[in-house]
VOPAMI-587153 format. One record per residue (C-alpha): x, z, y. Coordinates in nm, 3 decimals, decimal comma. Example, Ala and Ser with C-alpha at 12.3 -4.5 7.8 and 13.67 -1.06 7.14 Angstrom:
<gugus>
      east        up     north
     1,230     0,780    -0,450
     1,367     0,714    -0,106
</gugus>
This chain:
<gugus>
      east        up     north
    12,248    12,377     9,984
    12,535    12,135     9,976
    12,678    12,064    10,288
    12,715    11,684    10,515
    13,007    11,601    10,314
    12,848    11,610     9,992
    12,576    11,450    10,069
    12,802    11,131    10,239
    12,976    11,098     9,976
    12,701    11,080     9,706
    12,590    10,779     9,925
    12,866    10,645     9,978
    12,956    10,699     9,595
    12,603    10,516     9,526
    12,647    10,222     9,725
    12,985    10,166     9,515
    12,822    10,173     9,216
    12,468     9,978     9,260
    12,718     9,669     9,353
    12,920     9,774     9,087
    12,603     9,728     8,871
    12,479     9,437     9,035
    12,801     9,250     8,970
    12,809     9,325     8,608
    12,428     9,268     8,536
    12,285     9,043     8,778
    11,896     9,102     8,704
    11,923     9,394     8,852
    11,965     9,272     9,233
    11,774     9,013     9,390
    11,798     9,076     9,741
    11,864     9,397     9,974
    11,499     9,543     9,896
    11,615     9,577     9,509
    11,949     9,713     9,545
    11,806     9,962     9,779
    11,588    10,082     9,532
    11,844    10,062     9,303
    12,108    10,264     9,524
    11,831    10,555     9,604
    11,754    10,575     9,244
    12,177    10,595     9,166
    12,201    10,895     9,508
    11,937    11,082     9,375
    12,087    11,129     9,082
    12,445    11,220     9,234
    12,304    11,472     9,410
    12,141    11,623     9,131
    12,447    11,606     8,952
    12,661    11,814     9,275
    12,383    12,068     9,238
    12,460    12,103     8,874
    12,838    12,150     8,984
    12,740    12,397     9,239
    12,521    12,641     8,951
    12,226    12,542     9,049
    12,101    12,362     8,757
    11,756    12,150     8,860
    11,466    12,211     8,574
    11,403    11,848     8,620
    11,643    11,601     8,595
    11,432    11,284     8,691
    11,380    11,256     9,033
    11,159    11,057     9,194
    11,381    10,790     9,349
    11,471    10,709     9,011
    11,164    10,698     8,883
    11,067    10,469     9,157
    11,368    10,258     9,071
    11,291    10,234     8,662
    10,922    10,132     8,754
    11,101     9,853     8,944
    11,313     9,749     8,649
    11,013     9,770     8,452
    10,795     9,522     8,646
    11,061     9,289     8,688
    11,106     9,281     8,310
    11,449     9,460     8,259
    11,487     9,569     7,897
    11,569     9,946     7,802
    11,880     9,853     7,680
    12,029     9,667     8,036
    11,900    10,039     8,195
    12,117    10,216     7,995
    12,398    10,011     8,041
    12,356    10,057     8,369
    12,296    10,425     8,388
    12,669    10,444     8,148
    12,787    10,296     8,447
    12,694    10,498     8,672
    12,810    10,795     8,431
    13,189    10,620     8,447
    13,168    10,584     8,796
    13,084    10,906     8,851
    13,350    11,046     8,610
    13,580    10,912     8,759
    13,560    10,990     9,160
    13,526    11,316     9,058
    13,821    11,364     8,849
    14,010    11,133     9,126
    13,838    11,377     9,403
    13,942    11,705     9,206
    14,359    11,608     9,168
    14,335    11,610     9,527
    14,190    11,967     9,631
    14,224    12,185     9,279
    14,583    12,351     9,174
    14,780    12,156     8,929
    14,750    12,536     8,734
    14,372    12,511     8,705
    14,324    12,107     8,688
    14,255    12,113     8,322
    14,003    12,386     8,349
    13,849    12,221     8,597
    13,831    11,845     8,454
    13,711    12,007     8,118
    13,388    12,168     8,312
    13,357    11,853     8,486
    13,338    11,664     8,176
    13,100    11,922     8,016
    12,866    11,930     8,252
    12,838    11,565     8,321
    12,758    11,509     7,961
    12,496    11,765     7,947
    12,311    11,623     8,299
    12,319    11,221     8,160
    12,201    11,384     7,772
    11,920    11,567     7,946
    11,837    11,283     8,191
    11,881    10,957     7,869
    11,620    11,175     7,727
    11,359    11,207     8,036
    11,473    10,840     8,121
    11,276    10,693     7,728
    11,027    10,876     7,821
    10,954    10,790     8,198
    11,034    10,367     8,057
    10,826    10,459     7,782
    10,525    10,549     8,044
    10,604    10,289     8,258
    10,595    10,023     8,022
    10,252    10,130     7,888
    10,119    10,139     8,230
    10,239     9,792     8,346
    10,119     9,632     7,999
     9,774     9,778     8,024
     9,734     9,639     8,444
     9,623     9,284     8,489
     9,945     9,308     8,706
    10,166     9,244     8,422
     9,943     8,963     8,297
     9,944     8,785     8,608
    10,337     8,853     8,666
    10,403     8,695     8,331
    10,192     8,377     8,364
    10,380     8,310     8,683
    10,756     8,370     8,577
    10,633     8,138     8,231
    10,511     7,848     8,468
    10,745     7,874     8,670
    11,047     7,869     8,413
    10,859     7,591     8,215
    10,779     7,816     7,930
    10,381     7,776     8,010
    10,204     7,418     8,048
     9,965     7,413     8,386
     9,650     7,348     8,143
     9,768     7,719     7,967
     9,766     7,875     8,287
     9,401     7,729     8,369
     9,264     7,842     8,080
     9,409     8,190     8,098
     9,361     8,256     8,488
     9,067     7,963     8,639
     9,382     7,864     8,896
     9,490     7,503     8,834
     9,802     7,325     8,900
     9,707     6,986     8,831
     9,577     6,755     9,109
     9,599     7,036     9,339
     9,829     7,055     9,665
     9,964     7,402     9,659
    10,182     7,637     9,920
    10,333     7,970     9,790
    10,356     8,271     9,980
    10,596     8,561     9,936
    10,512     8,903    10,082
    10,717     9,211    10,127
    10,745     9,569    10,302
    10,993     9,612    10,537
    10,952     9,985    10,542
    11,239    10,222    10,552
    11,132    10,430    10,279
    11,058    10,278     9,984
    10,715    10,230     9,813
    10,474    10,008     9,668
    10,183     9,854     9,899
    10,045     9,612     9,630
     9,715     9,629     9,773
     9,771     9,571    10,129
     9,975     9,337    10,039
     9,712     9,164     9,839
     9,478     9,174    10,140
     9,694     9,005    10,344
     9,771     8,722    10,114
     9,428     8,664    10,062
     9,352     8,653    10,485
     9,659     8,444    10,497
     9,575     8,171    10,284
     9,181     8,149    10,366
     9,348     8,094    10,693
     9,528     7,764    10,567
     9,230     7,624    10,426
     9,330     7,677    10,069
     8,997     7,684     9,851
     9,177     7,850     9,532
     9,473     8,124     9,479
     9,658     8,299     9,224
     9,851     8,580     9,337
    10,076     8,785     9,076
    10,310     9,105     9,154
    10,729     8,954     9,226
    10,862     9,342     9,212
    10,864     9,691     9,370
    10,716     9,624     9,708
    10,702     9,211     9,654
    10,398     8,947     9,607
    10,395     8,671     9,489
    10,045     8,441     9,595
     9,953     8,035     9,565
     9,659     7,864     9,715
     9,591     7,516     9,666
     9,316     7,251     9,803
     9,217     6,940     9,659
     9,322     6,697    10,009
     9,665     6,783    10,095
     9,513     6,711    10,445
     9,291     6,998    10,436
     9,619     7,278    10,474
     9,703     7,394    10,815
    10,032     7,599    10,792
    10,102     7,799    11,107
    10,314     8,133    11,132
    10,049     8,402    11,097
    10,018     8,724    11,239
    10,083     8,965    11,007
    10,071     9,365    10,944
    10,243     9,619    11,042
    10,617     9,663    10,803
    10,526     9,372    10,661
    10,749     9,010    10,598
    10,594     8,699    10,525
    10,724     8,380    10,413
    10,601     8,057    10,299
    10,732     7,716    10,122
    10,654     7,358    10,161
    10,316     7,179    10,054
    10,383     7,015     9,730
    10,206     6,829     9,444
    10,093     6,990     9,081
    10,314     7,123     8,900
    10,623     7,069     9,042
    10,493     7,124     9,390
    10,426     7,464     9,251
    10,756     7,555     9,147
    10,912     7,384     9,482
    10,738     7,570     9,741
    10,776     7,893     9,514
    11,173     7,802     9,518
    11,159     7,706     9,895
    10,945     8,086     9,956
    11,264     8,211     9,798
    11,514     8,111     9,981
    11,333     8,195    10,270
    11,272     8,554    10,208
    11,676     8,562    10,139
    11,740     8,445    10,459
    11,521     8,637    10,640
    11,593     9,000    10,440
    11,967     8,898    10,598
    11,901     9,049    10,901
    11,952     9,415    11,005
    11,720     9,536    11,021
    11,443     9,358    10,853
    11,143     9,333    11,023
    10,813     9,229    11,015
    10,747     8,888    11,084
    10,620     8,561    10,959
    10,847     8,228    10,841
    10,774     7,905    10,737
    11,075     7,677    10,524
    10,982     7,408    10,755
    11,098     7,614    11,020
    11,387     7,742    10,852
    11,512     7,509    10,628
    11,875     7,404    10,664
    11,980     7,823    10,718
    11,739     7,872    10,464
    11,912     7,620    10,237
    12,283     7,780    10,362
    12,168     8,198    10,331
    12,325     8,184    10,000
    12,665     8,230    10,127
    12,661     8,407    10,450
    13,034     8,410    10,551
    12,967     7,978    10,517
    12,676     8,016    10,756
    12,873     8,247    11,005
    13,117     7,974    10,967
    12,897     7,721    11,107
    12,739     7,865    11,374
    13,025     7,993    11,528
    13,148     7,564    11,493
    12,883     7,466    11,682
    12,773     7,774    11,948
    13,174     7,824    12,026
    13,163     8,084    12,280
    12,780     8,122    12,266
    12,827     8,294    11,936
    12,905     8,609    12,161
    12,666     8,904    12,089
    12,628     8,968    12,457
    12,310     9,030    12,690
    12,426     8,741    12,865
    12,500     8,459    12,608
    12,192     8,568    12,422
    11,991     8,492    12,759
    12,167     8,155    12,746
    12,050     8,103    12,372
    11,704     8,161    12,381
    11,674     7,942    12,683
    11,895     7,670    12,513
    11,681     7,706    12,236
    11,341     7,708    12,401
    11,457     7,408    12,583
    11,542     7,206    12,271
    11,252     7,320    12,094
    11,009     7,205    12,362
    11,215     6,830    12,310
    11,399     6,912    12,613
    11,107     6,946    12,896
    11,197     7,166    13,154
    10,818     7,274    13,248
    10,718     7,383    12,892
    11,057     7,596    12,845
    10,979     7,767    13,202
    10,610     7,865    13,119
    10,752     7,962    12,751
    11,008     8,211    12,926
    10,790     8,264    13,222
    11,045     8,185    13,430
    11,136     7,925    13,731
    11,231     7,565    13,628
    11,565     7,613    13,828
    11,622     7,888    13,625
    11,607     7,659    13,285
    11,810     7,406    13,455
    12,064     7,655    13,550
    12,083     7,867    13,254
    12,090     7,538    12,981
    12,446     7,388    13,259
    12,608     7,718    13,210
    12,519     7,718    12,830
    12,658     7,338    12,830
    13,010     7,441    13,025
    13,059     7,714    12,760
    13,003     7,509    12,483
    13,229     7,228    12,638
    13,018     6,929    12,595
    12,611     6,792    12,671
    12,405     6,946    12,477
    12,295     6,606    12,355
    12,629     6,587    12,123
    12,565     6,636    11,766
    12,246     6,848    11,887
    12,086     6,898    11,544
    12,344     7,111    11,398
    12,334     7,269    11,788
    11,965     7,323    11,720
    12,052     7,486    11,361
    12,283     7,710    11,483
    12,053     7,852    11,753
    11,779     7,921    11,551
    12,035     8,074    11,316
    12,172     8,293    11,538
    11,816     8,402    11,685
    11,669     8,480    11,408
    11,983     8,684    11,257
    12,123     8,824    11,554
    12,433     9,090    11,562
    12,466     9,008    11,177
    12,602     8,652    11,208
    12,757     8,682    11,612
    13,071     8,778    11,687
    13,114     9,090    11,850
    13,102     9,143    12,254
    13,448     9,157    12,386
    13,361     9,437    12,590
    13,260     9,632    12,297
    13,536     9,568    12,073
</gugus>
């Protein structure tokens, strides 16, 4: 067996390189859930690789990790040809903490030797595994091209980048775009362990959008462990968007109402940015978020160190990551979400309203000024910092 060491450092090794990859070829991230499965495809295969080292040579190559990972690329349309880039990549990477790793412990007498097995073996383990690798895309391919999953996933991505008309997608699918109001939904497990839950997440969507009132839907797969869904109604009025409840490990996100095609697109885009901001958190969880909600973070999660930035502007000293400032937060932010009525913030916290009044003064004499100064971007910044926590507060004093 190999030891702690080896094992940390084949992660460790494999988090290098899937942002290493992700850098150089961009379709292969897409958010935290993808370079996961990306990274657990790359540590399975380090490990095999150690075991090679160590004489004990696997009879399979393949694991399942990366298996799991090149059905991923495969359903989210990566060629062959970007794969193997990558896995030469991950070969190089590889190649080269291990000869950097060997000059440090092996005898300058025996370094040659050793490099030369190194170099050997290596090449045999990624000759073996480009072979088992056409031949698991191969299968995968086939499978995803005879699903109505692949279908559906390509009629989305084509109306969506413009490369379908709306009266294309009618004909092919019954859904249509024009003269419809439509909301898009994007579902995802937050599960540790990595796997696909296409149907339950299916069943969800479907609940979900009965629930707004949407009389039509089109739902196609967006990746390993992702789903994409649309319902529309004829009377804009007719949609009743509320946070749902939703299963367990699961995230849920949804965009804006908006208008044929466009409106289709939109709330798709807005569903997006949504899901980015919320997969920012550590950890995930499950929950339920609506742009509306969310929309100025949601429009800012692009570039995290600008959005630390600016809540740290505007909560000063309530950006703490404390027991006690986050008390002060949530009342703060009950209190401005209720439009500043002391009664509805108490019941909300089930607390006294003395105990509102008190906690919202000592939030205002840390943050050096009424609360009713510039308190829109005060409002952003609280839910910012609620809904991401540790990940975008400074550290407690105490702790440092």
């Amino acid at each position: 067996m190999l030891d702690i060491t080896a094992c940390q450092w084949a992660a460790e090794l494999a988090t290098r390189n899937a942002d290493h990859i992700t850098d150089a070829l961009p379709e292969f991230g897409g958010g935290k859930r993808a370079v996961e499965v990306l990274r657990l495809g790359i540590e399975s295969l380090i490990v095999r690789v150690l075991f090679r080292l160590r004489d004990m040579d696997p009879e399979m190559i393949m694991t399942a990790e990366a298996a799991t990972s090149i059905r991923e690329m495969v359903r989210r349309g990566i060629s062959y040809e970007r794969i193997l880039r990558a896995v030469h990549m991950t070969q190089a990477d590889l190649t080269d903490a291990l000869y950097r790793d060997c000059r440090k412990v092996v005898p300058s007498v025996l370094l040659g030797e050793q490099m030369a097995f190194i170099s050997a073996e290596l090449f045999g383990f990624f000759d073996r595994f480009g072979h088992e690798l056409a031949e698991t895309y191969r299968e995968e391919r086939g499978a995803w091209e005879r699903s109505g999953d692949a279908t559906r996933a390509e009629i989305a991505r084509n109306l969506l980048e413009g490369d379908m008309t709306p009266g294309q997608m009618e004909e092919r699918t019954g859904y249509r775009i024009a003269e419809r109001h439509h909301v898009a939904l994007i579902l995802g497990s937050t599960a540790p362990i990595v796997h696909d839950r296409g149907e339950e997440l299916t069943g969800q969507a479907h609940m979900i959008l009965g629930s707004f009132g949407c009389t039509a839907q089109f739902m196609a797969p967006g990746g390993f462990g992702r789903l994409w869904a649309w319902g529309s109604v004829a009377d804009s009025a007719d949609l009743r968007l509320t946070r749902p409840p939703v299963g367990s490990e699961i995230l849920l996100v949804a965009g804006s109402i908006g208008d044929g095609v466009q409106g289709f697109r939109s709330s798709h885009a807005e569903a997006l940015a949504t899901m980015r901001l919320a997969t920012l958190r550590e950890p995930v969880i499950s929950d339920s978020l609506l742009y509306s909600e969310v929309e100025v973070p949601a429009l800012m999660s692009q570039d995290l160190d600008a959005l630390r930035r600016f809540v740290h502007r505007h909560l000063g000293a309530l950006a703490e990551d404390s027991a006690y400032t986050a008390e002060l937060r949530v009342s703060l932010l009950q209190y401005l979400n209720t439009e500043r009525s002391l009664v509805h913030t108490a019941k909300r916290l089930h607390v006294a309203r003395n105990t509102v009044t008190y906690r919202v003064r000592r939030a205002e004499a840390i943050l050096g000024r009424p609360i009713g100064a510039d308190h829109h971007a005060l409002h952003t910044a609280l839910i910012v910092s609620d809904l991401l926590g540790a990940v975008i507060l400074e550290p407690n004093k105490s702790t440092r």
